[in-house]
C-alpha positions, 0 to 999 in steps of 0.5 A: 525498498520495493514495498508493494500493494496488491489491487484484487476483487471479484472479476470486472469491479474495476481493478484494471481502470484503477491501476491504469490510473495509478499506473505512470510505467505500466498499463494492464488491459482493462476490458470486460471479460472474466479473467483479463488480467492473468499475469499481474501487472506491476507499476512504480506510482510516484508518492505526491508531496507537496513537500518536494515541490516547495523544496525543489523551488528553494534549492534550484536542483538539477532534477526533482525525484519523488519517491515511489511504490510498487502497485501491482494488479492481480487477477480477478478472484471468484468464489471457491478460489482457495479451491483452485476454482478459476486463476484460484491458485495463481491470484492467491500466489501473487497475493502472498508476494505483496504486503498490503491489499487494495481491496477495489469493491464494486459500487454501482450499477450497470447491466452492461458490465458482467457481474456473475454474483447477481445484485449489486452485494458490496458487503457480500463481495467483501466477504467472498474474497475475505472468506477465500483468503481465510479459507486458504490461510486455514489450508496453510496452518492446518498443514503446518501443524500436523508438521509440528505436532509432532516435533512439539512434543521433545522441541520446545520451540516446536511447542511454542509455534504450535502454540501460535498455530492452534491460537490461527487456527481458532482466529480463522474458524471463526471467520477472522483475519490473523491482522485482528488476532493481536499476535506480537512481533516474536509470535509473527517471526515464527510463522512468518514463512507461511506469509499468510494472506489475512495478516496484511492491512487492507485498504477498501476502494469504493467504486461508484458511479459518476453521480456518486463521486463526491458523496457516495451512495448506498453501496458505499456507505453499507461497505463503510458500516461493514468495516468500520469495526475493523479499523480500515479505511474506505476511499470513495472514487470514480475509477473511471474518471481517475483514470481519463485525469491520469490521461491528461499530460497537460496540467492546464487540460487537467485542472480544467477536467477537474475543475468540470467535475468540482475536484480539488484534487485527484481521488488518486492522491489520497488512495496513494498517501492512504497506501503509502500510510497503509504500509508504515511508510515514511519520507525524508529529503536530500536536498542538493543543487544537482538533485532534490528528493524524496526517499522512502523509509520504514516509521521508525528507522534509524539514521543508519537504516535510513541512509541504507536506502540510498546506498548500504555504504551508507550504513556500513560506514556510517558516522553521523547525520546533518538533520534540518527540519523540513519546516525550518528549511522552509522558514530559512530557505537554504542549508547555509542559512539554517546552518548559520541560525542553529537549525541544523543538527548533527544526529548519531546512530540512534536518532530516529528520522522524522517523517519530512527531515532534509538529511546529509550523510556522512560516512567512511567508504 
Protein backbone atom coordinates (compact mmCIF):
# COMPACT_ATOMS: atom_id res chain seq x y z
CA UNK A 1 0.00 0.00 0.00
CA UNK A 2 2.78 2.06 0.54
CA UNK A 3 1.14 4.14 3.23
CA UNK A 4 4.19 6.35 4.47
CA UNK A 5 5.21 8.67 7.95
CA UNK A 6 7.41 11.57 7.51
CA UNK A 7 9.91 11.95 10.45
CA UNK A 8 10.54 16.13 10.42
CA UNK A 9 11.92 18.82 13.28
CA UNK A 10 14.21 21.63 13.68
CA UNK A 11 17.62 20.66 12.70
CA UNK A 12 19.77 18.36 14.95
CA UNK A 13 16.73 16.91 17.43
CA UNK A 14 17.17 13.69 16.57
CA UNK A 15 15.18 12.58 13.41
CA UNK A 16 18.51 10.77 11.59
CA UNK A 17 19.12 8.54 15.09
CA UNK A 18 15.43 7.55 15.18
CA UNK A 19 14.90 6.50 11.42
CA UNK A 20 18.47 4.62 11.80
CA UNK A 21 16.40 2.76 14.50
CA UNK A 22 13.56 2.23 12.99
CA UNK A 23 15.01 1.69 9.81
CA UNK A 24 15.68 -2.22 9.04
CA UNK A 25 16.42 -1.41 4.87
CA UNK A 26 18.01 2.04 5.01
CA UNK A 27 20.31 4.00 7.28
CA UNK A 28 20.62 7.99 6.79
CA UNK A 29 23.83 9.66 8.16
CA UNK A 30 23.24 11.10 11.37
CA UNK A 31 25.73 13.38 12.22
CA UNK A 32 25.83 17.22 13.76
CA UNK A 33 25.49 19.60 11.29
CA UNK A 34 22.55 21.77 9.89
CA UNK A 35 21.21 20.20 6.87
CA UNK A 36 22.71 16.27 6.95
CA UNK A 37 19.61 14.70 5.59
CA UNK A 38 19.11 16.60 2.29
CA UNK A 39 17.34 13.80 -0.06
CA UNK A 40 14.75 11.92 2.23
CA UNK A 41 15.80 8.58 3.18
CA UNK A 42 12.93 6.23 3.20
CA UNK A 43 13.04 2.72 4.92
CA UNK A 44 10.41 -0.20 4.92
CA UNK A 45 10.02 -0.88 9.14
CA UNK A 46 8.17 -4.03 9.82
CA UNK A 47 4.85 -3.73 12.19
CA UNK A 48 5.70 -6.11 15.36
CA UNK A 49 2.97 -8.42 16.24
CA UNK A 50 2.80 -10.85 18.64
CA UNK A 51 0.00 -12.33 16.64
CA UNK A 52 2.12 -13.54 13.80
CA UNK A 53 4.63 -15.37 16.08
CA UNK A 54 1.78 -17.28 17.70
CA UNK A 55 0.30 -18.17 14.38
CA UNK A 56 3.54 -19.14 12.81
CA UNK A 57 4.19 -21.67 16.12
CA UNK A 58 0.78 -23.17 15.07
CA UNK A 59 1.18 -23.64 11.43
CA UNK A 60 4.80 -24.65 11.08
CA UNK A 61 4.92 -22.11 7.47
CA UNK A 62 7.72 -22.13 5.35
CA UNK A 63 8.77 -18.28 5.99
CA UNK A 64 7.17 -15.79 8.62
CA UNK A 65 5.98 -12.20 6.73
CA UNK A 66 5.35 -9.39 8.76
CA UNK A 67 3.91 -6.73 7.19
CA UNK A 68 5.62 -3.12 6.98
CA UNK A 69 5.30 0.72 6.54
CA UNK A 70 7.08 3.25 4.89
CA UNK A 71 9.23 5.66 7.09
CA UNK A 72 10.65 8.41 5.59
CA UNK A 73 13.28 10.95 6.75
CA UNK A 74 12.99 14.49 5.78
CA UNK A 75 15.52 17.45 6.05
CA UNK A 76 15.52 19.19 8.97
CA UNK A 77 13.13 22.50 8.48
CA UNK A 78 14.26 26.13 10.06
CA UNK A 79 12.10 29.17 10.81
CA UNK A 80 11.05 30.98 7.70
CA UNK A 81 10.90 27.52 5.74
CA UNK A 82 7.65 28.39 3.89
CA UNK A 83 9.62 31.26 2.71
CA UNK A 84 12.38 29.17 1.10
CA UNK A 85 14.57 29.82 4.02
CA UNK A 86 17.23 26.79 4.09
CA UNK A 87 15.91 23.25 2.17
CA UNK A 88 12.37 25.30 2.93
CA UNK A 89 10.97 24.24 -0.28
CA UNK A 90 12.60 20.80 -0.51
CA UNK A 91 11.44 19.73 3.13
CA UNK A 92 7.76 21.06 2.53
CA UNK A 93 7.61 19.15 -0.89
CA UNK A 94 8.62 15.77 0.75
CA UNK A 95 6.33 16.62 3.58
CA UNK A 96 3.38 16.70 1.25
CA UNK A 97 4.19 13.22 -0.29
CA UNK A 98 3.48 11.13 3.00
CA UNK A 99 0.36 10.91 5.07
CA UNK A 100 0.95 11.15 8.47
CA UNK A 101 3.89 13.15 10.52
CA UNK A 102 6.66 12.02 13.05
CA UNK A 103 6.98 15.08 14.52
CA UNK A 104 10.59 14.19 16.69
CA UNK A 105 11.00 17.35 19.27
CA UNK A 106 14.16 17.85 21.16
CA UNK A 107 13.93 17.09 25.11
CA UNK A 108 17.14 17.35 26.55
CA UNK A 109 20.10 19.14 27.21
CA UNK A 110 23.48 19.12 25.73
CA UNK A 111 25.85 22.09 24.75
CA UNK A 112 27.73 19.74 22.44
CA UNK A 113 24.81 19.20 20.03
CA UNK A 114 23.91 22.63 17.92
CA UNK A 115 20.95 24.23 18.42
CA UNK A 116 20.32 27.68 16.67
CA UNK A 117 17.19 28.66 18.51
CA UNK A 118 18.68 29.27 21.99
CA UNK A 119 17.34 27.45 25.34
CA UNK A 120 16.04 24.17 25.17
CA UNK A 121 12.03 25.59 24.00
CA UNK A 122 10.03 22.24 23.04
CA UNK A 123 6.68 23.90 22.85
CA UNK A 124 8.17 26.84 20.93
CA UNK A 125 9.97 24.11 18.53
CA UNK A 126 6.33 22.73 18.05
CA UNK A 127 4.95 26.00 17.00
CA UNK A 128 7.82 26.93 14.47
CA UNK A 129 7.36 23.97 12.51
CA UNK A 130 3.20 23.79 13.10
CA UNK A 131 3.65 27.87 11.93
CA UNK A 132 5.69 27.08 8.88
CA UNK A 133 3.52 24.37 7.58
CA UNK A 134 0.26 26.82 8.14
CA UNK A 135 1.99 29.49 6.71
CA UNK A 136 2.51 27.44 3.37
CA UNK A 137 -1.11 25.79 3.41
CA UNK A 138 -2.32 29.58 3.55
CA UNK A 139 0.11 30.13 0.33
CA UNK A 140 -1.54 27.05 -1.15
CA UNK A 141 -5.66 28.35 -0.52
CA UNK A 142 -4.75 31.79 -1.18
CA UNK A 143 -3.86 30.88 -4.53
CA UNK A 144 -6.51 28.63 -5.30
CA UNK A 145 -9.02 31.03 -4.34
CA UNK A 146 -8.00 34.07 -6.40
CA UNK A 147 -8.49 30.71 -9.24
CA UNK A 148 -12.07 30.11 -8.35
CA UNK A 149 -13.26 33.47 -7.58
CA UNK A 150 -14.02 33.97 -10.36
CA UNK A 151 -15.13 30.73 -11.87
CA UNK A 152 -17.43 30.72 -8.38
CA UNK A 153 -19.62 33.09 -9.78
CA UNK A 154 -21.62 31.07 -12.93
CA UNK A 155 -19.95 27.41 -11.57
CA UNK A 156 -21.86 25.95 -8.81
CA UNK A 157 -19.13 23.56 -8.05
CA UNK A 158 -16.80 26.32 -8.30
CA UNK A 159 -18.91 27.88 -5.49
CA UNK A 160 -19.07 25.23 -3.17
CA UNK A 161 -15.21 24.77 -3.20
CA UNK A 162 -14.82 28.39 -2.49
CA UNK A 163 -16.92 27.71 0.27
CA UNK A 164 -14.46 25.23 1.62
CA UNK A 165 -11.56 27.60 0.91
CA UNK A 166 -12.72 30.78 2.49
CA UNK A 167 -13.74 28.21 5.94
CA UNK A 168 -9.32 26.99 5.36
CA UNK A 169 -8.52 30.29 5.05
CA UNK A 170 -10.09 31.60 8.25
CA UNK A 171 -8.88 28.03 10.06
CA UNK A 172 -5.27 28.91 8.93
CA UNK A 173 -5.29 32.79 10.19
CA UNK A 174 -6.21 31.77 13.15
CA UNK A 175 -3.20 29.48 13.73
CA UNK A 176 -4.96 26.43 13.26
CA UNK A 177 -4.60 23.20 11.33
CA UNK A 178 -7.00 22.07 8.73
CA UNK A 179 -7.08 18.27 10.65
CA UNK A 180 -8.97 20.21 13.58
CA UNK A 181 -11.60 22.17 11.12
CA UNK A 182 -13.74 19.31 11.13
CA UNK A 183 -14.25 19.27 7.04
CA UNK A 184 -16.26 16.22 6.04
CA UNK A 185 -15.21 13.69 3.62
CA UNK A 186 -16.81 15.42 0.27
CA UNK A 187 -15.62 18.67 1.57
CA UNK A 188 -11.53 16.99 1.66
CA UNK A 189 -12.24 15.53 -1.98
CA UNK A 190 -12.56 18.80 -3.28
CA UNK A 191 -9.22 20.32 -2.48
CA UNK A 192 -7.61 17.20 -1.83
CA UNK A 193 -5.14 18.18 -4.99
CA UNK A 194 -3.65 20.84 -2.57
CA UNK A 195 -2.49 18.06 -0.21
CA UNK A 196 -2.32 20.35 2.36
CA UNK A 197 0.63 19.88 4.86
CA UNK A 198 -1.67 20.51 8.54
CA UNK A 199 -4.63 18.12 7.45
CA UNK A 200 -2.56 14.79 8.25
CA UNK A 201 -2.27 13.31 11.81
CA UNK A 202 0.59 13.96 14.13
CA UNK A 203 2.46 11.95 16.11
CA UNK A 204 4.80 13.76 18.87
CA UNK A 205 8.47 11.98 19.76
CA UNK A 206 9.86 13.37 22.83
CA UNK A 207 13.34 13.08 22.65
CA UNK A 208 14.90 13.19 26.02
CA UNK A 209 18.01 12.45 27.67
CA UNK A 210 19.19 8.79 28.99
CA UNK A 211 18.19 9.61 32.72
CA UNK A 212 14.75 10.68 31.61
CA UNK A 213 13.74 7.73 29.66
CA UNK A 214 11.36 6.06 31.74
CA UNK A 215 9.76 9.01 33.30
CA UNK A 216 10.34 11.99 31.12
CA UNK A 217 11.03 15.54 32.35
CA UNK A 218 10.13 19.03 32.17
CA UNK A 219 10.69 19.19 28.63
CA UNK A 220 8.42 16.50 27.91
CA UNK A 221 5.63 16.88 30.30
CA UNK A 222 5.46 20.80 28.94
CA UNK A 223 4.97 19.40 25.23
CA UNK A 224 2.42 16.99 26.66
CA UNK A 225 0.40 19.84 28.47
CA UNK A 226 0.77 21.68 24.88
CA UNK A 227 -0.90 18.96 22.76
CA UNK A 228 -3.18 17.55 24.92
CA UNK A 229 -6.16 19.55 23.65
CA UNK A 230 -5.30 18.74 20.30
CA UNK A 231 -5.83 15.02 20.45
CA UNK A 232 -2.27 13.84 19.74
CA UNK A 233 -0.01 11.49 21.37
CA UNK A 234 3.18 11.98 23.14
CA UNK A 235 5.80 8.87 22.97
CA UNK A 236 8.41 9.71 25.51
CA UNK A 237 12.11 7.77 24.29
CA UNK A 238 15.65 7.94 24.21
CA UNK A 239 16.57 8.03 20.38
CA UNK A 240 19.89 7.23 21.00
CA UNK A 241 19.66 4.25 23.09
CA UNK A 242 16.56 2.74 20.33
CA UNK A 243 19.00 3.06 18.06
CA UNK A 244 22.16 1.00 19.66
CA UNK A 245 18.71 -1.99 20.60
CA UNK A 246 18.21 -1.77 16.76
CA UNK A 247 22.09 -2.64 16.38
CA UNK A 248 21.76 -5.59 18.17
CA UNK A 249 21.20 -8.87 15.69
CA UNK A 250 21.52 -11.36 18.59
CA UNK A 251 18.22 -11.47 20.73
CA UNK A 252 20.16 -12.97 23.91
CA UNK A 253 22.67 -9.39 23.44
CA UNK A 254 19.33 -7.57 23.03
CA UNK A 255 17.38 -8.65 25.85
CA UNK A 256 20.59 -8.39 28.29
CA UNK A 257 20.86 -4.46 26.85
CA UNK A 258 17.52 -3.88 27.72
CA UNK A 259 17.10 -5.70 30.62
CA UNK A 260 20.69 -2.98 31.61
CA UNK A 261 18.24 -0.11 31.27
CA UNK A 262 15.13 -1.85 33.19
CA UNK A 263 13.16 -2.25 29.55
CA UNK A 264 10.51 -4.33 28.90
CA UNK A 265 10.53 -3.60 25.28
CA UNK A 266 11.87 -1.42 22.81
CA UNK A 267 10.23 2.41 22.71
CA UNK A 268 10.26 1.78 19.20
CA UNK A 269 7.60 -1.06 19.31
CA UNK A 270 4.99 1.55 20.41
CA UNK A 271 6.08 4.32 18.16
CA UNK A 272 5.53 1.69 15.26
CA UNK A 273 1.85 0.50 16.66
CA UNK A 274 1.40 4.48 17.55
CA UNK A 275 1.98 5.19 13.56
CA UNK A 276 0.56 2.08 12.50
CA UNK A 277 -2.86 3.32 14.45
CA UNK A 278 -1.97 6.88 13.33
CA UNK A 279 -2.53 6.06 9.57
CA UNK A 280 -6.16 3.90 10.42
CA UNK A 281 -4.34 0.94 9.48
CA UNK A 282 -5.43 -2.66 10.26
CA UNK A 283 -3.94 -6.23 10.13
CA UNK A 284 -5.28 -9.85 8.98
CA UNK A 285 -3.36 -13.24 8.28
CA UNK A 286 -2.82 -15.95 5.75
CA UNK A 287 -1.82 -18.39 7.42
CA UNK A 288 -0.42 -21.63 5.05
CA UNK A 289 2.14 -24.06 5.57
CA UNK A 290 4.28 -22.51 2.79
CA UNK A 291 3.82 -18.88 4.16
CA UNK A 292 2.29 -17.10 7.20
CA UNK A 293 1.63 -13.43 7.08
CA UNK A 294 0.78 -10.54 7.87
CA UNK A 295 -1.15 -7.80 5.53
CA UNK A 296 -2.03 -4.38 5.95
CA UNK A 297 -5.52 -2.96 5.41
CA UNK A 298 -7.45 0.53 5.47
CA UNK A 299 -10.01 0.11 8.92
CA UNK A 300 -12.86 -0.57 7.61
CA UNK A 301 -12.44 -2.53 4.32
CA UNK A 302 -14.29 -4.85 2.72
CA UNK A 303 -13.29 -8.27 1.98
CA UNK A 304 -12.70 -7.60 -1.50
CA UNK A 305 -10.67 -4.69 -0.85
CA UNK A 306 -8.68 -6.67 1.52
CA UNK A 307 -8.00 -9.53 -0.88
CA UNK A 308 -6.72 -6.54 -3.54
CA UNK A 309 -3.55 -6.24 -1.24
CA UNK A 310 -2.54 -9.51 -2.02
CA UNK A 311 -3.34 -9.19 -5.43
CA UNK A 312 -6.07 -7.04 -7.66
CA UNK A 313 -7.51 -10.58 -9.28
CA UNK A 314 -8.31 -10.84 -6.17
CA UNK A 315 -10.75 -8.52 -6.02
CA UNK A 316 -11.92 -8.47 -9.75
CA UNK A 317 -12.76 -12.16 -9.13
CA UNK A 318 -13.79 -12.25 -6.06
CA UNK A 319 -16.30 -14.91 -4.89
CA UNK A 320 -16.46 -15.02 -1.10
CA UNK A 321 -13.85 -15.41 2.05
CA UNK A 322 -12.92 -18.34 4.75
CA UNK A 323 -12.84 -16.02 7.83
CA UNK A 324 -11.50 -17.83 11.32
CA UNK A 325 -11.08 -15.56 14.10
CA UNK A 326 -7.77 -14.87 15.12
CA UNK A 327 -8.69 -16.09 18.90
CA UNK A 328 -10.53 -19.16 17.64
CA UNK A 329 -7.35 -19.94 15.69
CA UNK A 330 -5.51 -19.69 18.80
CA UNK A 331 -7.89 -21.93 21.06
CA UNK A 332 -8.38 -24.80 17.91
CA UNK A 333 -4.68 -24.54 16.96
CA UNK A 334 -5.28 -25.36 13.00
CA UNK A 335 -7.94 -24.58 10.04
CA UNK A 336 -8.97 -28.04 9.82
CA UNK A 337 -9.90 -28.21 13.54
CA UNK A 338 -11.98 -24.67 13.63
CA UNK A 339 -13.44 -25.80 10.51
CA UNK A 340 -14.41 -29.13 12.16
CA UNK A 341 -16.20 -27.08 15.70
CA UNK A 342 -17.95 -24.11 13.32
CA UNK A 343 -15.46 -21.46 13.90
CA UNK A 344 -14.94 -20.96 10.24
CA UNK A 345 -17.19 -18.77 8.25
CA UNK A 346 -17.87 -18.26 4.63
CA UNK A 347 -18.24 -13.96 4.43
CA UNK A 348 -19.24 -12.12 1.00
CA UNK A 349 -18.51 -8.87 -0.45
CA UNK A 350 -19.81 -6.90 2.14
CA UNK A 351 -18.20 -8.34 5.20
CA UNK A 352 -15.71 -5.91 6.88
CA UNK A 353 -12.67 -7.60 7.90
CA UNK A 354 -11.62 -7.56 11.45
CA UNK A 355 -8.37 -6.34 12.56
CA UNK A 356 -6.71 -10.07 13.40
CA UNK A 357 -9.00 -12.29 11.18
CA UNK A 358 -7.01 -15.49 9.54
CA UNK A 359 -8.65 -15.17 5.86
CA UNK A 360 -8.65 -17.65 2.78
CA UNK A 361 -9.76 -16.17 -0.50
CA UNK A 362 -11.65 -17.58 -3.02
CA UNK A 363 -11.85 -16.12 -6.57
CA UNK A 364 -12.45 -16.57 -10.50
CA UNK A 365 -9.04 -15.88 -12.45
Amino acid sequence: MALQAGIVGLPNVGKSTLFNAVSNSAKAQASNYRFCTIEPNVGLVNVPDPRLDRLAELVHPDRTVPTQIEIVDIAGLVRGASKGEGLGNKFLANIREVDAIIHVIRCFEDENILREEGAINPVGDKEIIETELQLKDLESVDKRIQRTEKIAKTDAKAKAELEILLRCKEHLEKGRNIISLGLSKDDKAAIADLFLLTDKPVLYVANVDEASMHTGNKFSEALKEAVKNEGNEVIVMTNAIEAQIAEFENPDDKAMFMEEYKMTEPALDRLIHTTYKLLNLSTYFTAGVQEVRAWTIHQGWKAPQAASVIHTDFEKGFIKAEVIAYDDFLQYKSEAACRENGRLRIEGKEYIVKDGDVMHFRFNV
